[in-house]
N, C-alpha and C positions, 0 to 999 in steps of 0.2 A: 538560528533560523526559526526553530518554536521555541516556546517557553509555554508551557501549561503550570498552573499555579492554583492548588484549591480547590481542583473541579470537582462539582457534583452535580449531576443528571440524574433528570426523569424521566420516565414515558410512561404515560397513563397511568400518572401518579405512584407508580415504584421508581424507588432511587437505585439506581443502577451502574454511575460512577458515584465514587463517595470521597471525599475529599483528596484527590489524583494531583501528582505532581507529576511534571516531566519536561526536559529540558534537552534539546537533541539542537549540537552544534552544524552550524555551516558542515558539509560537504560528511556529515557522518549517516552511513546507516544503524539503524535500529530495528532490532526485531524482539517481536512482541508475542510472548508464550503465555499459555496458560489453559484450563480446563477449557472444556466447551460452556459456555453462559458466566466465567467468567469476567465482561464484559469487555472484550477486546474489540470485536465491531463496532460498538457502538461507541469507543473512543475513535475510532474515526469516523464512523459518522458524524459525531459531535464536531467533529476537525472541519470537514465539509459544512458542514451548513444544515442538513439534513432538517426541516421544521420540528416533526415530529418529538425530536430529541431536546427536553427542556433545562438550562443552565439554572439552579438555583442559586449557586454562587461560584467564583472562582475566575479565572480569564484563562484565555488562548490568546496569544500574540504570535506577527510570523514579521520577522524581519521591523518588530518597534511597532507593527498593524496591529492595532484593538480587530480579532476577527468576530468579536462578539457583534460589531455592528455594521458588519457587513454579510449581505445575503449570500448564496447562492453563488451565483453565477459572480457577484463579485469578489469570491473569493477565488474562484477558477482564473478571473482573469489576472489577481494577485500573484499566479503560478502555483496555485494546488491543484492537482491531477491523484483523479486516484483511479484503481483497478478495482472492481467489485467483487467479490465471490462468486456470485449469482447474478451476471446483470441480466436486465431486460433481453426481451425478442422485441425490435421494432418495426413493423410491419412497414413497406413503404420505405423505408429508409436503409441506402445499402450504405455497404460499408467504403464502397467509393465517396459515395457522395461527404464522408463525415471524413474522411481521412483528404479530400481535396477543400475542405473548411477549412481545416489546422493548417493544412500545408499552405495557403494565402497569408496564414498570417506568421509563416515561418517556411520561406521562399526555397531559405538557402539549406534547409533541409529536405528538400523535395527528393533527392537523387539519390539519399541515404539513404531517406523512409523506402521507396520505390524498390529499390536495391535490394531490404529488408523484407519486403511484400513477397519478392520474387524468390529467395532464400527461403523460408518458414512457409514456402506453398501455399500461401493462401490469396493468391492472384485469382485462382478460378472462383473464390468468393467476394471478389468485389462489386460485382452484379448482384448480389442478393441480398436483402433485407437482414439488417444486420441479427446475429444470434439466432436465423431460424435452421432447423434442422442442423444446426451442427454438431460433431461432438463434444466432449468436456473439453479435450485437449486442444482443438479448432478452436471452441468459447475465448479459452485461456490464451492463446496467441491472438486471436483479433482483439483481446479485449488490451492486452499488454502494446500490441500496435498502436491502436488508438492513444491511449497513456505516450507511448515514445512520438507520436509526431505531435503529442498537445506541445512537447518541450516543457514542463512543468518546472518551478525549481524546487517545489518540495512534493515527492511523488508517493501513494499510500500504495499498497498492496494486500489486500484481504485474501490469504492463502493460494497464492500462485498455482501450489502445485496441487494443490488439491482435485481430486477426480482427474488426473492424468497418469499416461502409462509412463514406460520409460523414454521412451522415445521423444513421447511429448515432453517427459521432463528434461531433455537435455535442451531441444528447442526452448524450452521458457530460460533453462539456467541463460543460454546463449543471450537471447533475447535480455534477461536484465541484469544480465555482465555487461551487454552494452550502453543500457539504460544507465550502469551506476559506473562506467567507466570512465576515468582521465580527462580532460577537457585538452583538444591537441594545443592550445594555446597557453594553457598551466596545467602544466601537469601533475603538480600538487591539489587542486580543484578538482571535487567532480560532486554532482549531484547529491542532492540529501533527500532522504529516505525513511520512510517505517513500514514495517513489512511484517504481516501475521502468518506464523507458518507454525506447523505442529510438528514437524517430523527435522532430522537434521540431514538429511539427503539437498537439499539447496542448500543447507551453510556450509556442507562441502565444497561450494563450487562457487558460491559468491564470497564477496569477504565482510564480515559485517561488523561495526566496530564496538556495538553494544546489544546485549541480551536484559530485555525487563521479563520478570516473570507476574503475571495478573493472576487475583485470586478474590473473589467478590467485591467487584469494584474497583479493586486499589491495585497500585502497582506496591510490592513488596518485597521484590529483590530484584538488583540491575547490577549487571556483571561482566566478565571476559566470556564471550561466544562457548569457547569451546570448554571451560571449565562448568557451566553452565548448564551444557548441553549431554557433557559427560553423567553428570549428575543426575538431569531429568533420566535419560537413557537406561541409565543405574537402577533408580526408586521411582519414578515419577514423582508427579505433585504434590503424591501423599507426603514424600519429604519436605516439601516448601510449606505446607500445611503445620508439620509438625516444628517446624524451626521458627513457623511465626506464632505458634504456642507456647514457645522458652522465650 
């Protein structure tokens, strides 16, 4: 589904990916650890399109697509969706109105999404401008709705769980167990994925099928989830640190 080969990024002239590989097959999740400034956002921004974020060499391809030469929005319509950590407040624009866009151009999911809307309680925020006055954990479900009715087929996630309680965290695990679940027509198929989380409280509850660990720039260990995870949990990074020293 992706294949990254070589990447190196800039912004405002600091190199910030540094020669990055990464290869995430059809229908697998990926999740993406590492320090804070590590450079894990901004490998999916770079995924998106984000201007800002400058290629000095290397490629992104999604399904055989050069995305290096496509913008924005045509890489959205390519089917990448992603969830922000922090998105916008859009004044003016509720969250009705963006979730009956999606749904036009994906009919036959209308009755799900709706169904979903009314499950995760956020029906009384369809009237309001999206992201104002909510909380973390309200942000993190409208923001993950919007993501599920895009339909995307390679969907990013910039720390789900982040700034939510528990409650809110069972709502989001819910929320993208459904996201990354079975297609009822194959049910060997389902959704592909990368997902930045710091903590293993969601790879409890989701199944993920690969762990990359980031560490300036570069990815430098990819592995089984839970051996992984055991390990960060154990020493932290200081240990990934010291093994990319041997």
């Amino acid at each position: 589904m992706i294949r990254i080969n070589n990447l190196t990024v800039e912004i405002e002239e600091k190199t910030i990916l540094k020669n990055l590989d990464l290869h995430i097959p059809e229908g697998e999740l990926h999740v993406l650890m590492g320090p804070n400034g590590s450079g894990k956002t901004s490998l999916l921004m770079t995924i998106v399109g984000y201007p800002q974020y400058k290629i000095t060499s290397g490629t992104i391809s999604m399904q055989g697509h050069d995305l290096l030469q496509l913008d924005m929005t045509q890489r959205a319509r390519l089917g990448i969706g992603m969830a922000e950590q922090r998105p916008p407040s859009i004044s003016g624009v509720t969250l009705e109105m963006l979730l009956d866009y999606q749904l036009n151009r994906h009919p036959g999911k209308r009755d799900e999404i709706v169904g979903l809307t009314r499950n995760i309680g956020m029906e009384s925020f369809l009237k309001r401008s999206i992201n104002e006055g909510l909380s973390g954990g309200e942000i993190k479900r409208s923001e993950i709705l919007l993501l599920m009715s895009m339909q995307p087929l390679f969907a990013m996630l910039d720390e789900p769980d982040s700034g939510v309680d528990i409650e809110s965290l069972e709502t989001v695990a819910s929320m993208l167990t459904t996201l990354f679940s079975p297609e009822d027509e194959f049910p060997a198929k389902r959704r592909t994925g990368l997902m930045i989380t710091h903590s293993d409280r969601l790879l409890e509850k989701i199944h993920a099928d690969k762990v990359h660990i980031m560490l300036d720039g570069r990815i430098i260990c990819s592995g089984n989830p839970e051996i992984i995870m055991n390990k960060i949990a154990d020493s932290g990074f200081e240990s990934c640190r010291r093994c990319t020293g041997k």
